[in-house]
Biotite code that builds the C-alpha atoms (Angstrom):
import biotite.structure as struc

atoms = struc.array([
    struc.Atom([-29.876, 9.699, 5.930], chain_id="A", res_id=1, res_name="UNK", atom_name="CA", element="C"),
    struc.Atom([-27.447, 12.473, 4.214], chain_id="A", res_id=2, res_name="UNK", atom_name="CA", element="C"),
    struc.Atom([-26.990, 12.402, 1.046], chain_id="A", res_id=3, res_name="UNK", atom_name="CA", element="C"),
    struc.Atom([-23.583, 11.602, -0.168], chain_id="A", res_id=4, res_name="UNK", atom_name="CA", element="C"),
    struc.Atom([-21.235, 14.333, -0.823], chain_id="A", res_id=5, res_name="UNK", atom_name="CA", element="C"),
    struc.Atom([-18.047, 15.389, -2.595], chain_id="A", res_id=6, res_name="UNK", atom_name="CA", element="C"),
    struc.Atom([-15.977, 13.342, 0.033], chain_id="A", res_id=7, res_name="UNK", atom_name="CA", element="C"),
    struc.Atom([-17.715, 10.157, -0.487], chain_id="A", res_id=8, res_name="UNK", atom_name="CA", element="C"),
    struc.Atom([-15.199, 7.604, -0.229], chain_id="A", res_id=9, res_name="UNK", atom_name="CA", element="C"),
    struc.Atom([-17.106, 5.512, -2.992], chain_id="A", res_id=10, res_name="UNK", atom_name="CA", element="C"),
    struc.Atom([-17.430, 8.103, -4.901], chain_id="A", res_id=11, res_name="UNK", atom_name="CA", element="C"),
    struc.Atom([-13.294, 9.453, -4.616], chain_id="A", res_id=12, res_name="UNK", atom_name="CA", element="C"),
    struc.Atom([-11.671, 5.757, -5.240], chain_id="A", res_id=13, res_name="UNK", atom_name="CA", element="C"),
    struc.Atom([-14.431, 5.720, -8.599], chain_id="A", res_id=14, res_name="UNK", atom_name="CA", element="C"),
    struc.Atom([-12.781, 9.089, -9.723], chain_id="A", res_id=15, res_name="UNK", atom_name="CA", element="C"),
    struc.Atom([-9.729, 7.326, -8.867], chain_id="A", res_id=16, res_name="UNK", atom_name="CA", element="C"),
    struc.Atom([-10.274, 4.277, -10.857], chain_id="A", res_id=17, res_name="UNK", atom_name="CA", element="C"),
    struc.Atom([-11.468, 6.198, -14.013], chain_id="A", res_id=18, res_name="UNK", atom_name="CA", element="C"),
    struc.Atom([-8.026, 8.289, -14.142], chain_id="A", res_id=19, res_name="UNK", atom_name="CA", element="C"),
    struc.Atom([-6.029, 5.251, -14.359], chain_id="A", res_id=20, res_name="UNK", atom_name="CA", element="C"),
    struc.Atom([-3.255, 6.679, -11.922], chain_id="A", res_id=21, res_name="UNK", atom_name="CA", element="C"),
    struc.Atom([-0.004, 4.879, -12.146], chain_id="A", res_id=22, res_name="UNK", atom_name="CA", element="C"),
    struc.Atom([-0.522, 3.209, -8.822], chain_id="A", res_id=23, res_name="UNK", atom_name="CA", element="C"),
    struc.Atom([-4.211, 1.682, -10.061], chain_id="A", res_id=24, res_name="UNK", atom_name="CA", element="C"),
    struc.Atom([-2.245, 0.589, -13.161], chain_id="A", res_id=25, res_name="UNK", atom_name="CA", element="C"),
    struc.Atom([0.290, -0.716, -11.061], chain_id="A", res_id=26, res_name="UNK", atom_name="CA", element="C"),
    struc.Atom([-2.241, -3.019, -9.081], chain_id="A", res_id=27, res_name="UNK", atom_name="CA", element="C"),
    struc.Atom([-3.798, -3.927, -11.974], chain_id="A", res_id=28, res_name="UNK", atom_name="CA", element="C"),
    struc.Atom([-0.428, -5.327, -13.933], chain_id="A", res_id=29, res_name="UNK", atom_name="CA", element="C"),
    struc.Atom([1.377, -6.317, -11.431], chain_id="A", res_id=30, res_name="UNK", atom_name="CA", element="C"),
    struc.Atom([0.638, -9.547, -9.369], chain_id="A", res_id=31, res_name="UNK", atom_name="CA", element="C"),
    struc.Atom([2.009, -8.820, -6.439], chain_id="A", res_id=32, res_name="UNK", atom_name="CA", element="C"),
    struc.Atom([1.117, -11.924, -4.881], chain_id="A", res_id=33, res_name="UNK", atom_name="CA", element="C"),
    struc.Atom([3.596, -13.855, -7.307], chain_id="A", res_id=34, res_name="UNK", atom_name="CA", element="C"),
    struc.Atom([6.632, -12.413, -5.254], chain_id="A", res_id=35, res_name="UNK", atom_name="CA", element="C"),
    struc.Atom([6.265, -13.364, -1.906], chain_id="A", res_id=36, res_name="UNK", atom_name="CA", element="C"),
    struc.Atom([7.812, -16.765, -2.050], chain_id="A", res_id=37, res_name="UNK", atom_name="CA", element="C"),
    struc.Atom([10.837, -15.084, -3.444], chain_id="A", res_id=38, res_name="UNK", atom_name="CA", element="C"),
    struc.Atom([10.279, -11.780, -0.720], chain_id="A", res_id=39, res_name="UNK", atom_name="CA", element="C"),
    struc.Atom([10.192, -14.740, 2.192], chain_id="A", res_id=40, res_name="UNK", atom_name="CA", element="C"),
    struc.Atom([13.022, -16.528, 1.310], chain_id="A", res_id=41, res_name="UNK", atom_name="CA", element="C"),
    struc.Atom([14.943, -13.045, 1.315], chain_id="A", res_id=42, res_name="UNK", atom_name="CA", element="C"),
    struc.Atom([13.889, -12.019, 4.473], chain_id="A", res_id=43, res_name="UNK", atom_name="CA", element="C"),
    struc.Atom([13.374, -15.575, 5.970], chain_id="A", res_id=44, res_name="UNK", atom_name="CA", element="C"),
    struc.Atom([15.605, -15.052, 9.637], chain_id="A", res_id=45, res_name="UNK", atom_name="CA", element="C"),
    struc.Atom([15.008, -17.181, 12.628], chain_id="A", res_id=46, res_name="UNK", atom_name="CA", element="C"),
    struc.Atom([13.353, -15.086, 15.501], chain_id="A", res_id=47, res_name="UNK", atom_name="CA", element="C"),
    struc.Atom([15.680, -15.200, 18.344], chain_id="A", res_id=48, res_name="UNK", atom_name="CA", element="C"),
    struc.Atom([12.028, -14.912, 20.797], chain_id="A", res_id=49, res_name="UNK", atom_name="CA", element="C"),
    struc.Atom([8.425, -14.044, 20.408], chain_id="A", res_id=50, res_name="UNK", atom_name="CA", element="C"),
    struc.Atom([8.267, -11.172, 22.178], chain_id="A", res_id=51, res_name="UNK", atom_name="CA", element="C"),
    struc.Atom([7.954, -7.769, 20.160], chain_id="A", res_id=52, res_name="UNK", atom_name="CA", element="C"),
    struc.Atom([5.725, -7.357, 17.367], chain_id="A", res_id=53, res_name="UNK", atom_name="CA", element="C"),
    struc.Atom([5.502, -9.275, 14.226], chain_id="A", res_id=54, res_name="UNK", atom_name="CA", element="C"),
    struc.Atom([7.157, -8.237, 11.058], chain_id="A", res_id=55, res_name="UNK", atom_name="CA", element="C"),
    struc.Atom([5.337, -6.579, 8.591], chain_id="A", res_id=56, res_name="UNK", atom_name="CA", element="C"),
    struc.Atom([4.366, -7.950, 5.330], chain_id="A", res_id=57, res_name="UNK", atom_name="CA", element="C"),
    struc.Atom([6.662, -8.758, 3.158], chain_id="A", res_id=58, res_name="UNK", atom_name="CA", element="C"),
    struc.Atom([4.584, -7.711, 0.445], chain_id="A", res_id=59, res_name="UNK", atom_name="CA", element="C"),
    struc.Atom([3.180, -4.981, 2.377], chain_id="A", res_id=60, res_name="UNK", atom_name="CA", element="C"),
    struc.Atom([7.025, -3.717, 2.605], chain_id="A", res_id=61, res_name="UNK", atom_name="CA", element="C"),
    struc.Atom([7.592, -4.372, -1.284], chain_id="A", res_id=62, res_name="UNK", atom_name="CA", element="C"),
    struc.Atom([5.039, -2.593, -2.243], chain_id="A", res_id=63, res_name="UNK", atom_name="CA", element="C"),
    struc.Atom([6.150, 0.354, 0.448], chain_id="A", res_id=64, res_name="UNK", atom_name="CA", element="C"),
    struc.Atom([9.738, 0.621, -1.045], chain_id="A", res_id=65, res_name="UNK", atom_name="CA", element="C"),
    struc.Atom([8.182, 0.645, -4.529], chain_id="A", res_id=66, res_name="UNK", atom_name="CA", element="C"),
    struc.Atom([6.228, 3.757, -3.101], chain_id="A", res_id=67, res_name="UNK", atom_name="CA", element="C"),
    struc.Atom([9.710, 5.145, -1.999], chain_id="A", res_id=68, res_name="UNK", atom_name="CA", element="C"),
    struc.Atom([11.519, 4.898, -4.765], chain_id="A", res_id=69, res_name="UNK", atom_name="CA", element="C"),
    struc.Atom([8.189, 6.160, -7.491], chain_id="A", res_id=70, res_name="UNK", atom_name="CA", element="C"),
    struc.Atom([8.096, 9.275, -5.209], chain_id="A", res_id=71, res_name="UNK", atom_name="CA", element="C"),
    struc.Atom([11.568, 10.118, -3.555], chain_id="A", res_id=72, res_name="UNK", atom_name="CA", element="C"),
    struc.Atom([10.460, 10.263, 0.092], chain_id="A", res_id=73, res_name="UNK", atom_name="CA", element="C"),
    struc.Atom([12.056, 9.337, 2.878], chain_id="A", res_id=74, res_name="UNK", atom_name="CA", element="C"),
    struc.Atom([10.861, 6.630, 5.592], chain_id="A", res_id=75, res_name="UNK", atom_name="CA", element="C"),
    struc.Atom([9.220, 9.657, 7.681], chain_id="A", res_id=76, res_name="UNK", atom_name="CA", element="C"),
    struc.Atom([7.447, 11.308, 4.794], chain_id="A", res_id=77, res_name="UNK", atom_name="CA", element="C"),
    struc.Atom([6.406, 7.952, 2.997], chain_id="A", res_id=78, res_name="UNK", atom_name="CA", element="C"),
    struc.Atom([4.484, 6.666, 6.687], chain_id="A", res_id=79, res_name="UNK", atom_name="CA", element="C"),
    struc.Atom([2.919, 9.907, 6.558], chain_id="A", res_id=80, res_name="UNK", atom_name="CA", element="C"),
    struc.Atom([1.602, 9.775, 3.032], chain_id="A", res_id=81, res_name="UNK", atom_name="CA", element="C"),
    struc.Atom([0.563, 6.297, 2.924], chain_id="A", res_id=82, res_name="UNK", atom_name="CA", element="C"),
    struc.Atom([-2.098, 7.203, 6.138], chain_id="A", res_id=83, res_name="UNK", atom_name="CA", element="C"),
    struc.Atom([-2.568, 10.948, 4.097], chain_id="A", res_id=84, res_name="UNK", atom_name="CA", element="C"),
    struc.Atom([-3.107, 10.244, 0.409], chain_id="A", res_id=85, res_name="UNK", atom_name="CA", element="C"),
    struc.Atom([-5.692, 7.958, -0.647], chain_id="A", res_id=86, res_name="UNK", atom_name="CA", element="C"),
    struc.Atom([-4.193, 6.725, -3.862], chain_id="A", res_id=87, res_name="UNK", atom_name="CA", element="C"),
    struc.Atom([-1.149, 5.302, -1.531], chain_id="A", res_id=88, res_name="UNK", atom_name="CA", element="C"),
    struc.Atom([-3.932, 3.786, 0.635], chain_id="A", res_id=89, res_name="UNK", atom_name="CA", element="C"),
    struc.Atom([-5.432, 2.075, -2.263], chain_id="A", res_id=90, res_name="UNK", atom_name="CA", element="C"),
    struc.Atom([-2.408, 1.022, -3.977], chain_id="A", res_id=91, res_name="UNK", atom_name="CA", element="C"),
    struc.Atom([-1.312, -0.633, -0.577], chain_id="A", res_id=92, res_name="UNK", atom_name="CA", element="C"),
    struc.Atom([-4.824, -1.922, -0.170], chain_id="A", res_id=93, res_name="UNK", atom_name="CA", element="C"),
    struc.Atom([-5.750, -0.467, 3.263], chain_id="A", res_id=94, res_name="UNK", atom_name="CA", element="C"),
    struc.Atom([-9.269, 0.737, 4.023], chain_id="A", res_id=95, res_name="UNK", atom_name="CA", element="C"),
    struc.Atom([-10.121, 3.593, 5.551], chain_id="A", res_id=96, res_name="UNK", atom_name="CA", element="C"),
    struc.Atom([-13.299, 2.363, 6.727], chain_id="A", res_id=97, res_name="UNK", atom_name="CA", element="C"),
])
């Protein structure tokens, strides 16, 4: 068993936590569950077939343009960051694990 290190993904969302970063502030005032009735009905079109993937989230996406817009990246940079940074990870609620 190793013993846990300075990486220790516990032990880096904690340090996280306890620096109250905008984004863990954000998550923590914000319910973004509240919007997506009004976040369907916006993006609510009729799928002309199955095929092709689904459509992402539409509080996934929110949440992604809020990312956008805090921190001026484009589409590119912003997929890059979100599977880079952990803090994006976090705010967006993926796991790494």
């Amino acid at each position: 068993m190793s013993q846990a290190g300075f990486w220790d993904w516990e032990e880096r969302q904690a340090k996280l936590r306890q620096k109250k970063d905008l984004l863990v502030r954000l998550n923590q005032i914000v319910p973004w569950e509240d919007f997506r009735p009004t976040l369907e009905k916006i993006h609510d079109k009729p799928r002309k077939s199955n095929a092709g993937r689904k459509a992402i989230d539409v509080v996934v996406m929110f949440k992604l343009l809020i990312l956008q817009q805090l921190y001026n990246i484009s589409d590119e940079e912003l997929e890059y960051q979100v599977s880079d940074r952990l803090s994006f990870m976090q705010f967006m609620g993926f796991s790494t694990l």
